[in-house]
C-alpha positions as CSV (number, residue, x, y, z in Angstrom):
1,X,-25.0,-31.3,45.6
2,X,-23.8,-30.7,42.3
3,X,-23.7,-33.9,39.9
4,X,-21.9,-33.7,36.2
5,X,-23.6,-35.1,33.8
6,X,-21.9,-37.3,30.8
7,X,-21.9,-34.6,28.5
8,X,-20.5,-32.2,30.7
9,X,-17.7,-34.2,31.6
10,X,-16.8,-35.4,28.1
11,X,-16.5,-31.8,26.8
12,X,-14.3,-31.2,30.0
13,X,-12.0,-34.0,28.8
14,X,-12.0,-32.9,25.2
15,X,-11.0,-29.4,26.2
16,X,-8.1,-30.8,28.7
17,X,-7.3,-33.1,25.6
18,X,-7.1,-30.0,23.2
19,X,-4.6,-28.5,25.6
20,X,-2.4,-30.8,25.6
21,X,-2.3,-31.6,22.2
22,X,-1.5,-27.5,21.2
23,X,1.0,-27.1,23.8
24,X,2.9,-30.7,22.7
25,X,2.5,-29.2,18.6
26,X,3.7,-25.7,20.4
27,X,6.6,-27.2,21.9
28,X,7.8,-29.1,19.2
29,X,7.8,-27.2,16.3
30,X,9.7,-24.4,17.8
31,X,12.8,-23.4,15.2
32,X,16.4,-23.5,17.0
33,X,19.2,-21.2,15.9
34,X,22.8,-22.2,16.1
35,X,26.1,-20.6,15.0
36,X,29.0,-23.2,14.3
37,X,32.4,-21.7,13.9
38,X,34.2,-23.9,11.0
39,X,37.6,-24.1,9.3
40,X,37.0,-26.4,6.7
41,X,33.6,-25.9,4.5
42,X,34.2,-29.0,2.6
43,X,34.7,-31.6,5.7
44,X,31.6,-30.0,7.7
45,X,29.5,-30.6,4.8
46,X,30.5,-34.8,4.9
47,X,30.2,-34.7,8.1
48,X,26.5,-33.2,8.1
49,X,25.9,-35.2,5.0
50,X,26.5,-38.2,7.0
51,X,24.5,-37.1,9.8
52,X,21.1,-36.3,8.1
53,X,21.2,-39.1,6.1
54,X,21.6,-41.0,9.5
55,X,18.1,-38.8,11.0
56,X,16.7,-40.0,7.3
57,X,16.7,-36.3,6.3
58,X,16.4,-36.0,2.4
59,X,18.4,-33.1,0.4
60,X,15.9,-30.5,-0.7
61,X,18.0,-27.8,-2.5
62,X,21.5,-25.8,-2.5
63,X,22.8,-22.4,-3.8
64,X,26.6,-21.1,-2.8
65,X,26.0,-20.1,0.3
66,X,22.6,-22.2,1.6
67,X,21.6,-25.9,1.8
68,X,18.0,-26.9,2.8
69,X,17.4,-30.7,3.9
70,X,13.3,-32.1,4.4
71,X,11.8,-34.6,6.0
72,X,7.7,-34.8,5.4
73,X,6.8,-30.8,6.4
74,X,9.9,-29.8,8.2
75,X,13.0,-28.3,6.9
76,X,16.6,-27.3,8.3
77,X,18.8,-24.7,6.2
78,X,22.1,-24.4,6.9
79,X,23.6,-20.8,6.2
80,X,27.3,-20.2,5.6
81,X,29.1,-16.9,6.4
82,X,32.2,-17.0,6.0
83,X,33.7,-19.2,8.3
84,X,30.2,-19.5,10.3
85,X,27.2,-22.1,9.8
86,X,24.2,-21.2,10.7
87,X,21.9,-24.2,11.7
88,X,18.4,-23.4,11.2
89,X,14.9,-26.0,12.0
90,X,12.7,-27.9,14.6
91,X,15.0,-28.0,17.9
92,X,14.6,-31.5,18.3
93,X,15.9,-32.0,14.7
94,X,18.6,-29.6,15.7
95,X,19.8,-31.1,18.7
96,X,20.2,-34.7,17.2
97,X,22.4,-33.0,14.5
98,X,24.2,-31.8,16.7
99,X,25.1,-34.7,18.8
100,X,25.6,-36.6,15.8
101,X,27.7,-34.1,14.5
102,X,29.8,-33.8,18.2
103,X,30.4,-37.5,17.2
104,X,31.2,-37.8,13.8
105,X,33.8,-34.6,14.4
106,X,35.6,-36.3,16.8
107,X,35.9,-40.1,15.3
């Protein structure tokens, strides 16, 4: 019969811990994309003013046509064309804005 020593099986548990740990980083800090069709530039920004500030989000820079927002090592850039936003960061960070932002839109 085969026996596992100690040693054996705390390498075993460290590898199986490793795992988990890459595939957990893996998963979330994959970017999301989104497109947001918008009429008025000036109302979207309040709106997503108001919702970072709500995730704790802190303003990080702005030019004409991009605004970047951080929080520790992340960042989400938002990219106008036209009448388009482009939403770009972490999905989970995404997705909150974006049900914040389906709420504050339609208060």
């Amino acid at each position: 019969m085969f026996m596992i020593t100690a040693f054996v099986f705390n390498i075993i548990i460290f590898v199986l811990f490793m795992v988990v740990v890459f595939i957990m980083l893996f998963y979330f800090s994959r970017n999301k994309m989104i497109e947001i069709n918008i009429n008025n530039k000036k109302e979207f920004l309040e709106n997503i003013k108001a919702c970072f500030s709500q995730l704790r989000w802190h303003f990080e820079s702005e030019t004409e046509n991009l605004i970047t927002y951080k929080y520790r090592y992340s960042r989400v850039s938002i990219n106008f064309n036209q009448n388009k936003a482009t939403i770009i960061g972490p999905k989970i960070i995404v997705d909150k804005l974006m049900n914040l932002y389906g709420k504050k839109k339609f208060e």
